[in-house]
VEXSEMI-356774 format. One line per 8 residues: number of its first residue (from 1); their letters; for each residue x, y, z of N, C-alpha, C. Coordinates in steps of 0.05 Angstrom, whole numbers, always signed. Atoms other than C-alpha are relative to their C-alpha. Example, Ala and Ser with C-alpha at 12.3 -4.5 7.8 and 13.67 -1.06 7.14 Angstrom:
BEGIN
1) as) +18,-24,+0,+246,-90,+156,+18,+24,+0  -16,-24,-1,+273,-21,+143,-15,+22,+14;
REM end
This chain:
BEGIN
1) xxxxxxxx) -4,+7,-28,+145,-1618,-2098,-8,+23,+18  +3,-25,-28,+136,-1571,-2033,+14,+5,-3  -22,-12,+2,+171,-1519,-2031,+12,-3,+30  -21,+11,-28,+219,-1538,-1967,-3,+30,+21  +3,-19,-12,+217,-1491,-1907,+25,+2,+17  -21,+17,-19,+275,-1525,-1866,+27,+2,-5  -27,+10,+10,+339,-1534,-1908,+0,+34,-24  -9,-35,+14,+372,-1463,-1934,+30,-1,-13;
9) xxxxxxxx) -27,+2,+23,+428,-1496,-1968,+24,+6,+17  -25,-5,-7,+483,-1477,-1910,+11,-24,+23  -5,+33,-1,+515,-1530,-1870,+10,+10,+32  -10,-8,-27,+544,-1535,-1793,+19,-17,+5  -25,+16,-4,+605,-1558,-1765,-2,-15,+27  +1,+9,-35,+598,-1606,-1706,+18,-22,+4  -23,+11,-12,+646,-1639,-1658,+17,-20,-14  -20,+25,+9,+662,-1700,-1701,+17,+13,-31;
17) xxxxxxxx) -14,-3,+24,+688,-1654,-1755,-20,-2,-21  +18,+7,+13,+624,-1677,-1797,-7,+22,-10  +3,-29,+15,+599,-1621,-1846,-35,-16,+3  +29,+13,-1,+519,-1634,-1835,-22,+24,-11  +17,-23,+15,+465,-1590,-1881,-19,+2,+22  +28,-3,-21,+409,-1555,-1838,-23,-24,-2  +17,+20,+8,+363,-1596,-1873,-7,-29,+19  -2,+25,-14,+385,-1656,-1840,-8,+0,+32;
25) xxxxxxxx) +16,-8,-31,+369,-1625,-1770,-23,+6,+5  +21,-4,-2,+312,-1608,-1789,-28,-20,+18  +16,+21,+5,+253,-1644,-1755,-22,-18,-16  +16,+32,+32,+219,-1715,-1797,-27,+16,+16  +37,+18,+1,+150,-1723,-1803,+0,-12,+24  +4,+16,-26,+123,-1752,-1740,-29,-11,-9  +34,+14,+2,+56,-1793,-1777,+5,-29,+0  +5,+23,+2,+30,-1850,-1766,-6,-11,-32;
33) xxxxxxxx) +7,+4,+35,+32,-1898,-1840,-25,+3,+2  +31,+20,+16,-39,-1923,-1837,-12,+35,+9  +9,-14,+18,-53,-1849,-1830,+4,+16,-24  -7,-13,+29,-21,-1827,-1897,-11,-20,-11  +15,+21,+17,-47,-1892,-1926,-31,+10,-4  +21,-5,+8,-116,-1873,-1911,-5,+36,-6  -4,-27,+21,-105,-1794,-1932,+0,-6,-26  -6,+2,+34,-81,-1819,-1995,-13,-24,-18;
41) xxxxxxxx) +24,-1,+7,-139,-1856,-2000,-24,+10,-11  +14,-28,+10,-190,-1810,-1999,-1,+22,-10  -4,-28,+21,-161,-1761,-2040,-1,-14,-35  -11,+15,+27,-159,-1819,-2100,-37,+8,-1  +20,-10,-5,-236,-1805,-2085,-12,+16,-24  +15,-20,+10,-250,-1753,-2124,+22,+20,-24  -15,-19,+17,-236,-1704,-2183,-3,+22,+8  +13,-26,+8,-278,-1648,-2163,+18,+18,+18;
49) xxxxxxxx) -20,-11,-20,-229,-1590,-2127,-6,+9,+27  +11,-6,-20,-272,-1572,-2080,-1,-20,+21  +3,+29,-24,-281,-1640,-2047,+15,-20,+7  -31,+6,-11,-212,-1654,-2049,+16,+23,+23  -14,-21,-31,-191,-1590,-2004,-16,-8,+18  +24,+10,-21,-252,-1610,-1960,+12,-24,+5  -4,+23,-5,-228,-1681,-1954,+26,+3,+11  -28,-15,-8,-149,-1651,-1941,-6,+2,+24;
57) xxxxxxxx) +2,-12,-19,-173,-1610,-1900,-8,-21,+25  +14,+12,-16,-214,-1654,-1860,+15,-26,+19  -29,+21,+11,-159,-1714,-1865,+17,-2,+25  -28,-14,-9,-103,-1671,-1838,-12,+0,+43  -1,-5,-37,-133,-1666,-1763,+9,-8,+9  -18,+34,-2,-106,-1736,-1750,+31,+16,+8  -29,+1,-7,-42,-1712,-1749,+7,+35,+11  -1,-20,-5,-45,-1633,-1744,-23,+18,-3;
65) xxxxxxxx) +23,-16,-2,-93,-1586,-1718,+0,+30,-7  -5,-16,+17,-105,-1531,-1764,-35,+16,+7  +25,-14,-3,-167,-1476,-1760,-12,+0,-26  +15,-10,+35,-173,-1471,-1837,+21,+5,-20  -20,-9,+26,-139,-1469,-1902,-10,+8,-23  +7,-7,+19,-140,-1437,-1962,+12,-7,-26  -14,+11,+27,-116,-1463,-2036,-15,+21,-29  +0,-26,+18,-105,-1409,-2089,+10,-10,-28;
73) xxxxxxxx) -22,+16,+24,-90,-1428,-2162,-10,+33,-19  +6,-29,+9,-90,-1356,-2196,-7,-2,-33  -2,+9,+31,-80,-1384,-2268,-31,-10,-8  +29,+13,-8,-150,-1416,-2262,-22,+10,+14  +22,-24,-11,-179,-1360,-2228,-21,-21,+21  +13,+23,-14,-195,-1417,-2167,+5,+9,+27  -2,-2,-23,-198,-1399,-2095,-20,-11,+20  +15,+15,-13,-225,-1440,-2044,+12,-5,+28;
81) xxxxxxxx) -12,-10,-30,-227,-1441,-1966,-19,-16,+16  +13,+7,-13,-246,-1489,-1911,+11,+8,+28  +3,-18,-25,-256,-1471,-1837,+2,+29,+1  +4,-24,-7,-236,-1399,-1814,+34,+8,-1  -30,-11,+2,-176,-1358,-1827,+12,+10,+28  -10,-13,-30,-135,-1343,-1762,+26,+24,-3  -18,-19,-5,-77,-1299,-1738,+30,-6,-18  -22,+10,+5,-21,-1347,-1751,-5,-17,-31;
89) xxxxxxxx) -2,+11,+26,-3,-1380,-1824,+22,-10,-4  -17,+10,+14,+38,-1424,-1863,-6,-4,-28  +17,-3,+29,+32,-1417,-1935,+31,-18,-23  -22,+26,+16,+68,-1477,-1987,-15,+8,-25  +6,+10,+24,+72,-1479,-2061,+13,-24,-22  +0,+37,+16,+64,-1543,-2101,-3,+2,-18  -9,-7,+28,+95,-1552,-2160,+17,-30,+4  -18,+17,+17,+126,-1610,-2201,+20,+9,-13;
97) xxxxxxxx) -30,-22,+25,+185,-1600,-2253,-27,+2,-18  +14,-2,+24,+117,-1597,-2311,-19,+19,+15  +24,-14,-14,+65,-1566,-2266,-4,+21,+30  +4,-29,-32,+46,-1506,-2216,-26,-12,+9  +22,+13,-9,-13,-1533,-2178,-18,+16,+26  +19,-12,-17,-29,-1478,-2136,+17,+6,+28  -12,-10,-32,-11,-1444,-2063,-22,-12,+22  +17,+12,-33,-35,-1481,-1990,+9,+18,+13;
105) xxxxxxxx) +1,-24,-21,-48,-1428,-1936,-3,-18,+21  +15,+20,-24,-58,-1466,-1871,-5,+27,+24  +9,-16,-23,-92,-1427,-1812,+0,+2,+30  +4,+11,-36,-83,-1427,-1732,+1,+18,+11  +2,-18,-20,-103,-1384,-1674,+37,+3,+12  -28,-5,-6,-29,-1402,-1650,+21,-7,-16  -21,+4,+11,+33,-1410,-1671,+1,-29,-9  -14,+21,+10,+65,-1466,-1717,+20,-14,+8;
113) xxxxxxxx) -26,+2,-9,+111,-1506,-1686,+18,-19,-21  -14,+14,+10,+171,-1537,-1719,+3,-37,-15  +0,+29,+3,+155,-1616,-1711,-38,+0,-18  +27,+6,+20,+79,-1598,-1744,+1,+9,-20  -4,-13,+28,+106,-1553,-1803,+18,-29,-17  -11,+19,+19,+140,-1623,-1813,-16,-22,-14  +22,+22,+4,+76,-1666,-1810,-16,+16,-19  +5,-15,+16,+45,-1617,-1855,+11,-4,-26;
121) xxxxxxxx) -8,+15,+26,+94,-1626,-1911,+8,-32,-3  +0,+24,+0,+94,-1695,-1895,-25,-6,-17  +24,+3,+22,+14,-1689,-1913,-4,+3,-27  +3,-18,+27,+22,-1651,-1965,+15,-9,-29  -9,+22,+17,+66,-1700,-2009,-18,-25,-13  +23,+21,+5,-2,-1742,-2011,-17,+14,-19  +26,-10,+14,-39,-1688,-2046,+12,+10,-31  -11,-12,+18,+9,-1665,-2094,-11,-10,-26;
129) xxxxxxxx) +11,+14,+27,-19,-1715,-2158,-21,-6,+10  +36,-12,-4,-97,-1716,-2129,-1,+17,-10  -1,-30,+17,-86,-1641,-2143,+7,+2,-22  -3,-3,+24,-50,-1645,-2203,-28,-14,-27  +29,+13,+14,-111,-1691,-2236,-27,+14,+6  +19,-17,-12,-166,-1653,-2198,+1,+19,-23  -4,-20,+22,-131,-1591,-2237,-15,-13,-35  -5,-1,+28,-129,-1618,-2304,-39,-20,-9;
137) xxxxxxxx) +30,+6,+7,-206,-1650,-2296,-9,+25,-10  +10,-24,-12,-221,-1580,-2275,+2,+18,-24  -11,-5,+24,-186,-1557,-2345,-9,-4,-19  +14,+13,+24,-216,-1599,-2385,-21,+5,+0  +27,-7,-10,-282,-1589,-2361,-19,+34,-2  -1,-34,+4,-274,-1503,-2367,+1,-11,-24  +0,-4,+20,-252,-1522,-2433,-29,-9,-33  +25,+15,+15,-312,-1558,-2462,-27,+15,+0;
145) xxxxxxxx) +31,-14,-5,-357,-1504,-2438,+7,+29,-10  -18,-40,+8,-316,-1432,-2466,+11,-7,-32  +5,-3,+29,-308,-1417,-2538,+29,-2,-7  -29,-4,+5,-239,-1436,-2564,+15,+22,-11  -2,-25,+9,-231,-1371,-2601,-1,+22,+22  -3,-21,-19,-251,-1316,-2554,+0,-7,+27  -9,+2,-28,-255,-1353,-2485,-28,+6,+12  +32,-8,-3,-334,-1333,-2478,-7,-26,+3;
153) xxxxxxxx) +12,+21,-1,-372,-1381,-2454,-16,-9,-23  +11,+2,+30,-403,-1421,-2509,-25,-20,+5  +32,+1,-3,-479,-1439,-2522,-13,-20,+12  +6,+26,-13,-473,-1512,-2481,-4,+22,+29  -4,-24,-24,-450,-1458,-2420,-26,+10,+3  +26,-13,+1,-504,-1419,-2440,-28,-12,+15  +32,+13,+1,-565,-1463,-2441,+8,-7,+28  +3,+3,-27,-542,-1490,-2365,+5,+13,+17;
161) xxxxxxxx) +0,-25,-16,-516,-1429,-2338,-37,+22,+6  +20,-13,+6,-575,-1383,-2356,-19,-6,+10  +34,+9,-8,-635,-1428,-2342,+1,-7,+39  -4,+4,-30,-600,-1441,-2269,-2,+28,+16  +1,-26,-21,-598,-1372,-2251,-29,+24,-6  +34,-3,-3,-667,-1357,-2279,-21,-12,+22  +20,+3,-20,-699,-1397,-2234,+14,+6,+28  -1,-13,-20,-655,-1377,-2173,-5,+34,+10;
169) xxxxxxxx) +11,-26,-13,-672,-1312,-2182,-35,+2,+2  +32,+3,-12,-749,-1322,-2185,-4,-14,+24  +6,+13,-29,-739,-1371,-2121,+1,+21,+21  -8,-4,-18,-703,-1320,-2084,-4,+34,-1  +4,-26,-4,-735,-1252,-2108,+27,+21,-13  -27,-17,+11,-670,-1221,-2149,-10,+5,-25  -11,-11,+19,-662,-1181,-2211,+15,-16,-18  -10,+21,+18,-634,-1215,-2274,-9,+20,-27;
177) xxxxxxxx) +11,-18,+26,-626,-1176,-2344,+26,-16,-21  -14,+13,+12,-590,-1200,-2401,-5,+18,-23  -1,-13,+25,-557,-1164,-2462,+8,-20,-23  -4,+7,+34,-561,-1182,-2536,+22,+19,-8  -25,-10,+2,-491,-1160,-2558,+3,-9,-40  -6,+12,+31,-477,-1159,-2646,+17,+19,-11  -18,-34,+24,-415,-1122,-2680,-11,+2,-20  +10,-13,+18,-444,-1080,-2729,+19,-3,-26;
185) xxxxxxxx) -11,-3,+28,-426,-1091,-2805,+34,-23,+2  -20,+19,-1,-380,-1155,-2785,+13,-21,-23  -2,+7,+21,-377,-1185,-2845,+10,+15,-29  -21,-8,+10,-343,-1132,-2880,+22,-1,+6  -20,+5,-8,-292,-1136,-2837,+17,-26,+1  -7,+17,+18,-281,-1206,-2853,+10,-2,-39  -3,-5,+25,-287,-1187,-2928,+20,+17,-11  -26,-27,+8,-236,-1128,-2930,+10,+1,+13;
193) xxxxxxxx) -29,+0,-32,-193,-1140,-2866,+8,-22,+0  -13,+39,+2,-192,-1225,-2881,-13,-5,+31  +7,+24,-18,-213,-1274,-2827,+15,+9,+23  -14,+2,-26,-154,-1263,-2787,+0,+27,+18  +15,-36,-11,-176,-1181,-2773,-20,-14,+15  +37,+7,-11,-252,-1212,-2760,+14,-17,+25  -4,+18,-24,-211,-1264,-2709,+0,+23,+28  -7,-15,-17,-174,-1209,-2669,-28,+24,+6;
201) xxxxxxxx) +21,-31,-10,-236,-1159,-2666,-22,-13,+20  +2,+12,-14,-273,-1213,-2644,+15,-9,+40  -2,+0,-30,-229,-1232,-2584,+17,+30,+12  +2,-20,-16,-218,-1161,-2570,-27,+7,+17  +34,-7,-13,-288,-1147,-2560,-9,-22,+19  +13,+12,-21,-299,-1195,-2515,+23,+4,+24  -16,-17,-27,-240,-1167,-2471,-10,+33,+6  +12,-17,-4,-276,-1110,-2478,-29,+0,+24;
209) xxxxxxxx) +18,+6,-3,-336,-1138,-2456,+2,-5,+32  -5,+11,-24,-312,-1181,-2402,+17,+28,+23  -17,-27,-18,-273,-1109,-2375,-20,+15,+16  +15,-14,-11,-338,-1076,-2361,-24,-12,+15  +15,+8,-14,-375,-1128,-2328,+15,-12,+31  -9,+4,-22,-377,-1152,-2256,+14,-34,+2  -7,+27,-6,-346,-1226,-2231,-22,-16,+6  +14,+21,+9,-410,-1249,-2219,-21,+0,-25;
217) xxxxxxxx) +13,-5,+23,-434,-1231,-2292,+13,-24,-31  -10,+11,+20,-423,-1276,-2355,-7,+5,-20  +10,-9,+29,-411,-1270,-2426,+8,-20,-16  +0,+11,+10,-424,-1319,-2467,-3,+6,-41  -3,-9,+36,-419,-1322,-2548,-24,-25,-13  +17,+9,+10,-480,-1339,-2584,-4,-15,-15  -1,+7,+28,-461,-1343,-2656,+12,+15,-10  -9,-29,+23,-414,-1308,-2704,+13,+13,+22;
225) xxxxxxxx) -12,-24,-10,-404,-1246,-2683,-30,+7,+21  +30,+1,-17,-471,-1249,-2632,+13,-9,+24  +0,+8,-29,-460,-1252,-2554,-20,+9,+19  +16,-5,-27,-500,-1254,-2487,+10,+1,+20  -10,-2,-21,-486,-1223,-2428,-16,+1,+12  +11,+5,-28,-510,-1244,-2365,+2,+15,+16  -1,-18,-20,-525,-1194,-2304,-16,-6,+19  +9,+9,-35,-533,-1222,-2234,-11,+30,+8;
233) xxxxxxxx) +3,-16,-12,-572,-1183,-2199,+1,+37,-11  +12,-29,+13,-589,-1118,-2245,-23,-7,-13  +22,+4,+11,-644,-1091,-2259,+0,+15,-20  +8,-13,+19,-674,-1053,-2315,+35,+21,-4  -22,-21,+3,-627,-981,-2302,+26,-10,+0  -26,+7,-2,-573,-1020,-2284,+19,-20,-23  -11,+19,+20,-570,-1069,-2338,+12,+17,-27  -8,-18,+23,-568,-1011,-2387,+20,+25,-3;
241) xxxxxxxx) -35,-24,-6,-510,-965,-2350,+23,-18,-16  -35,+14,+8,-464,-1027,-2361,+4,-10,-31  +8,+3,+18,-493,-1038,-2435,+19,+14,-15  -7,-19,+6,-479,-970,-2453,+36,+0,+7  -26,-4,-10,-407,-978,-2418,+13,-10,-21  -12,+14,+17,-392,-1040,-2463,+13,+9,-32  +4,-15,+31,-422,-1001,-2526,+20,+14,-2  -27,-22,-8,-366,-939,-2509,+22,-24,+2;
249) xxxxxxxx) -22,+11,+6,-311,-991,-2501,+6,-10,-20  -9,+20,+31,-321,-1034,-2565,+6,+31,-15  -3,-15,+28,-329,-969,-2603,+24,+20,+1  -14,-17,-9,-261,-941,-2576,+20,-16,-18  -22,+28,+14,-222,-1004,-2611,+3,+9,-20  -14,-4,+26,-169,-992,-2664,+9,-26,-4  -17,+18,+7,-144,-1039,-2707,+16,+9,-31  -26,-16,+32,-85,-1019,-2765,-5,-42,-2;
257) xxxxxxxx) -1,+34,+16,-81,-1086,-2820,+12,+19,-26  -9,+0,+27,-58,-1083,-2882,-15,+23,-19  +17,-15,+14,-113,-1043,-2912,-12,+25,+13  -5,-24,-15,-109,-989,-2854,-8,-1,+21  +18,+1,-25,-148,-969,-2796,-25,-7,+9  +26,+17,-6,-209,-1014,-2766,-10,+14,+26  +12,-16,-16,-262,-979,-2725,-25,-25,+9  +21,+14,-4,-313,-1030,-2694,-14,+16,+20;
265) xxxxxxxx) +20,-5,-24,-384,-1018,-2657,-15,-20,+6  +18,+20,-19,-438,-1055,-2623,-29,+15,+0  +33,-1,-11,-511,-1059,-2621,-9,-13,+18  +7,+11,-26,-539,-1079,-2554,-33,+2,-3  +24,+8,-16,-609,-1109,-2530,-5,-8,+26  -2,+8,-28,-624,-1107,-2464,-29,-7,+7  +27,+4,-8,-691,-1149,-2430,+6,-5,+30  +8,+7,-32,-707,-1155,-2352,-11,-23,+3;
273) xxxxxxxx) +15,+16,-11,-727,-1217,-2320,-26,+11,+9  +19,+0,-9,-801,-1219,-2309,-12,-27,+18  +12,+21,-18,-846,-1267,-2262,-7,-23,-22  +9,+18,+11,-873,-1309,-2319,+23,-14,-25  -16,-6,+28,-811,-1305,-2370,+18,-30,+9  -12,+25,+0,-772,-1377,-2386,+25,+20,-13  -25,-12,+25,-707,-1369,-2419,-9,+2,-30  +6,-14,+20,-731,-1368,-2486,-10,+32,-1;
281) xxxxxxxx) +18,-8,+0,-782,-1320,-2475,+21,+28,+10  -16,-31,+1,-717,-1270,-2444,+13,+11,-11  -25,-5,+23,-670,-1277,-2501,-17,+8,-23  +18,-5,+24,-732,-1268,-2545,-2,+28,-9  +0,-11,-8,-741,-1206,-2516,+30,+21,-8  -27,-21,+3,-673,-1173,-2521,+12,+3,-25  -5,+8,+26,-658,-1208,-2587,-21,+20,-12  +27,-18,+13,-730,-1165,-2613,+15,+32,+8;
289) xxxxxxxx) -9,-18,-11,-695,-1110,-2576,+31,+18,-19  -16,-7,+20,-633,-1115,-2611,+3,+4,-35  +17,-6,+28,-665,-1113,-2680,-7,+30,-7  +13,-22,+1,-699,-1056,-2659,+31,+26,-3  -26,-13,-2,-620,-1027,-2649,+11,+5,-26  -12,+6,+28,-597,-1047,-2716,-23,+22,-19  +12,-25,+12,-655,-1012,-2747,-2,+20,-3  +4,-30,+5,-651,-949,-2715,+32,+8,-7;
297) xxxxxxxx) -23,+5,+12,-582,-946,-2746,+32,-7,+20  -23,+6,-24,-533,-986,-2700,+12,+12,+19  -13,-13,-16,-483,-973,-2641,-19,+10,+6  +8,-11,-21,-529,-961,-2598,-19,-15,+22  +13,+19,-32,-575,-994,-2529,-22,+3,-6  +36,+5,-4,-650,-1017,-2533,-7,-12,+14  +9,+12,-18,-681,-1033,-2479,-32,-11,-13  +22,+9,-1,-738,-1083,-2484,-32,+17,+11;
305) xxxxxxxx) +12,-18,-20,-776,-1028,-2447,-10,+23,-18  +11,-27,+13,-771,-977,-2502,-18,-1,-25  +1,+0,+28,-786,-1010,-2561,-36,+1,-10  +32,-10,-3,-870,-1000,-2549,-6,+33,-13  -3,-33,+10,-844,-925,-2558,+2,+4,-30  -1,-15,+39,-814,-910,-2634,-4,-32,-7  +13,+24,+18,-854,-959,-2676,+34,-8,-21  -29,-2,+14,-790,-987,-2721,-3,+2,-25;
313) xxxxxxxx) -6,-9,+20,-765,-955,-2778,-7,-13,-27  -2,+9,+16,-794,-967,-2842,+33,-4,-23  -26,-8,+4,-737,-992,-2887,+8,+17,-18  +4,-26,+18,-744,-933,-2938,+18,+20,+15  -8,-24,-12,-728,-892,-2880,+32,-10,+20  -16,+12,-12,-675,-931,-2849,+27,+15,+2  -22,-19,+5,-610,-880,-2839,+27,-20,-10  -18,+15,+11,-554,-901,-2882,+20,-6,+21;
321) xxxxx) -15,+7,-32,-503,-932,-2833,+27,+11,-13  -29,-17,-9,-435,-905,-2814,+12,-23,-22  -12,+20,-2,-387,-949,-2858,+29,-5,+4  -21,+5,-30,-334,-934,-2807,-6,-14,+15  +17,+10,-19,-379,-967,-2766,+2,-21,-2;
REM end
């Protein structure tokens, strides 16, 4: 329900002797039905969350004039905002007895007065199960596209994320680089640490991962123990500062098990968007890159850039690898 603004649980004593809770003095709702009827209409409308606050928002004039609101669901990492934030606020959170559904901000150049903070949670009783369904589309929908194990986006994500922001960055003239990500020697660690070691190193490393990149960067999981990270807007130097950052974090990770202390690293491939390059053609690229990583004896960053430079290692000469590593 709304959380109440009005009623504080203490009570007043008036002339007839009558014990009467604030609450009850508080002022009603002042709406017209047929406009909550058609509010709670147009909010049956739709799943998507966006075009249910838009439709709220838009709705709500009818009865109270508001500059802009904002709806926060933190758990869901969801923030969303129509019109303009002002001076004055009223901020509600909506909650069932099963469900949290998020905080409403409402916005106004002036003050709130008493009889519209009542038409307000009057509205706001209409949105409470729109929102809750909205949510749980919104749930379902994250969940079909992120890897049930680590929470990485997973290779459906991939293929429509990736190829959408390939071509807005060739529309719009941006930067776009993408790392080839592979823990080194992962399959021992399955073999001599068990499955449920290989689980946890896994979704460490991708809290690792996800720690050193930005909010508009994604990391998706390939295969296995294989991920791709996405980088809005870097280029070449920049794609390979935050590479190198990741590399240093994974290879800082302890893990104690049964059979002692676990040391994991990372081999990284990094390729740049070019003018002619499809998505295949950039994962090809970084994937060739990351090869070239593994060769020259793991834990460590290849840029698509260098690998023209040291021809790669015959495997004769191949340096025995760490198997701490």
């Amino acid at each position: 329900m709304v959380s109440p603004l009005h009623s504080n649980g203490r009570a007043e004593l008036r002339d007839e002797k009558v014990v009467m809770p604030f609450g009850d003095l508080a002022p009603r709702p002042d709406i017209r039905p047929e406009v909550l009827l058609k509010l709670s209409g147009k909010l049956q409308t739709t799943l998507e969350l966006s075009q249910l606050i838009e439709i709220f928002f838009n709705e709500i004039q009818q009865a109270v004039l508001i500059d802009g609101l904002t709806f926060n669901h933190a758990p869901n990492n969801i923030l969303l905002s129509q019109g303009k934030a002002s001076v004055h606020s009223a901020s509600y959170r909506l909650q069932t007895q099963q469900d949290y559904m998020g905080d409403l901000m409402f916005h106004r150049s002036t003050r709130f007065r008493e009889h519209e903070l009542a038409n307000i949670e009057g509205l706001l009783s209409t949105l409470v199960y729109p929102l809750r369904n909205a949510l749980r589309y919104h749930e379902a929908l994250a969940a079909a596209f992120r890897d049930p194990l680590t929470g990485a986006g997973n290779r459906v994500a991939l293929d429509k994320t990736l190829s959408r922001e390939i071509e807005l960055a060739k529309r719009h003239g941006q930067d776009l680089s993408i790392l080839m990500l592979d823990l080194d020697h992962f399959k021992r660690v399955n073999d001599e640490f068990g499955h449920g070691m290989g689980d946890r190193v896994l979704k460490e490393a991708v809290l690792s991962m996800t720690d050193c990149i930005r909010q508009t960067d994604m990391c998706f999981r390939y295969g296995g123990e294989e991920f791709l990270i996405m980088l809005s807007s870097a280029e070449e130097a920049g794609a390979l500062r935050i590479a190198e950052r990741i590399r240093m974090s994974i290879n800082e990770l302890r893990f104690t098990g049964d059979k002692g202390t676990l040391q994991v690293s990372a081999s990284i491939g990094c390729s740049s968007l070019k003018g002619d390059d499809s998505m295949e053609s950039l994962i090809t690229r970084a994937d060739e890159a990351l090869y070239v990583a593994k060769k020259h004896g793991r834990n460590c960053v290849i840029s698509d850039c260098d690998m023209a430079i040291p021809e790669p290692l015959d495997r004769q000469t191949v340096p025995t690898p760490n198997p701490n590593r």
